[in-house]
C-alpha positions in Angstrom: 95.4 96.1 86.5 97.2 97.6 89.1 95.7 99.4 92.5 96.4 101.4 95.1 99.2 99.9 97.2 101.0 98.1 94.4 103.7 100.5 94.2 106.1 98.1 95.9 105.1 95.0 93.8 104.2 96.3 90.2 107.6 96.6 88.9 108.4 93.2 89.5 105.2 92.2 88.0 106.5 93.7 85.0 110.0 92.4 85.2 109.0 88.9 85.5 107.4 89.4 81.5 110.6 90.1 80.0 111.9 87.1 79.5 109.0 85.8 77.8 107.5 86.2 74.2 105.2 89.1 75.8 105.5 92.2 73.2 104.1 94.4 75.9 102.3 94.8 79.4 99.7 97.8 80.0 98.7 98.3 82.9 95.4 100.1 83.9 95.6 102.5 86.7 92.3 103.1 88.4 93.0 106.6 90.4 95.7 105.0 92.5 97.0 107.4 94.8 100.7 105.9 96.1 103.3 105.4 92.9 102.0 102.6 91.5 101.8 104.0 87.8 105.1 105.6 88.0 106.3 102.0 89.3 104.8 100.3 86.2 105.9 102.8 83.5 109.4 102.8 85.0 109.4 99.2 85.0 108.6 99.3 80.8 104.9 99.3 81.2 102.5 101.3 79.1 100.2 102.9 81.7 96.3 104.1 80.4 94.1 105.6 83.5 90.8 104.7 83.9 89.4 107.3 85.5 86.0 105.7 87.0 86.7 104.4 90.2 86.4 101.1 91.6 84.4 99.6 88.8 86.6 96.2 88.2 84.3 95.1 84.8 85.4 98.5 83.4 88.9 98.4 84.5 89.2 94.8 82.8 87.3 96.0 79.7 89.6 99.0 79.2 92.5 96.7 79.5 90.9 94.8 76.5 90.5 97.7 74.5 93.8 98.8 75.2 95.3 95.3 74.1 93.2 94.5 71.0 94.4 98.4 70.2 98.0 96.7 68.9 97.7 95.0 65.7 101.0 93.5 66.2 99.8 90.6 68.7 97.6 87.6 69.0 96.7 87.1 72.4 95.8 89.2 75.2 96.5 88.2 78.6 94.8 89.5 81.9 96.6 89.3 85.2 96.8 91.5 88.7 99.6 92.6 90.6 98.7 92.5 93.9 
C-alpha cells in the first residue's frame, strides 16, 4: 500500500521484488498527493486507486481483491512502503 510521502521510497520497494519469484507487485494508492503512484508504476508496479480515504481495512482489502484478481499466482503477499 503506498501513502502520501512515499514517492522517494516506493520505487525501491518495488525493485527489491525483482529478483524474487514475485510475478507482480500492485500497489494501492489511497489519494496520495506527491508522486508516489507515478514512482510505483515506473518502478514496474501495477497501480489501482482506492479512492476512500484513509480507511486502512479497505485499502488492505482492495489489495486482496486486486491480488486474488490473477489466476496465475498462489500467494498473495501484503507489505508497506514507508
Amino acid at each position: 500500500m503506498a501513502y502520501n510521502d512515499a514517492a522517494a521510497s516506493i520505487g525501491f520497494a518495488v525493485e527489491d521484488f525483482r529478483p524474487t519469484s514475485v510475478r507482480r507487485v500492485i500497489a494501492v494508492d489511497n489519494n496520495s498527493t506527491d508522486h508516489t503512484a507515478a514512482e510505483a508504476e515506473c518502478a514496474g508496479a501495477v497501480v489501482v486507486r482506492e479512492l476512500a480515504p484513509g480507511l486502512r481495512a479497505l485499502c488492505l482489502r482492495r489489495a486482496l481483491q486486486e491480488g486474488s484478481r490473477y489466476t496465475d499466482t498462489d500467494f498473495t503477499l501484503l507489505c508497506e512502503a514507508t
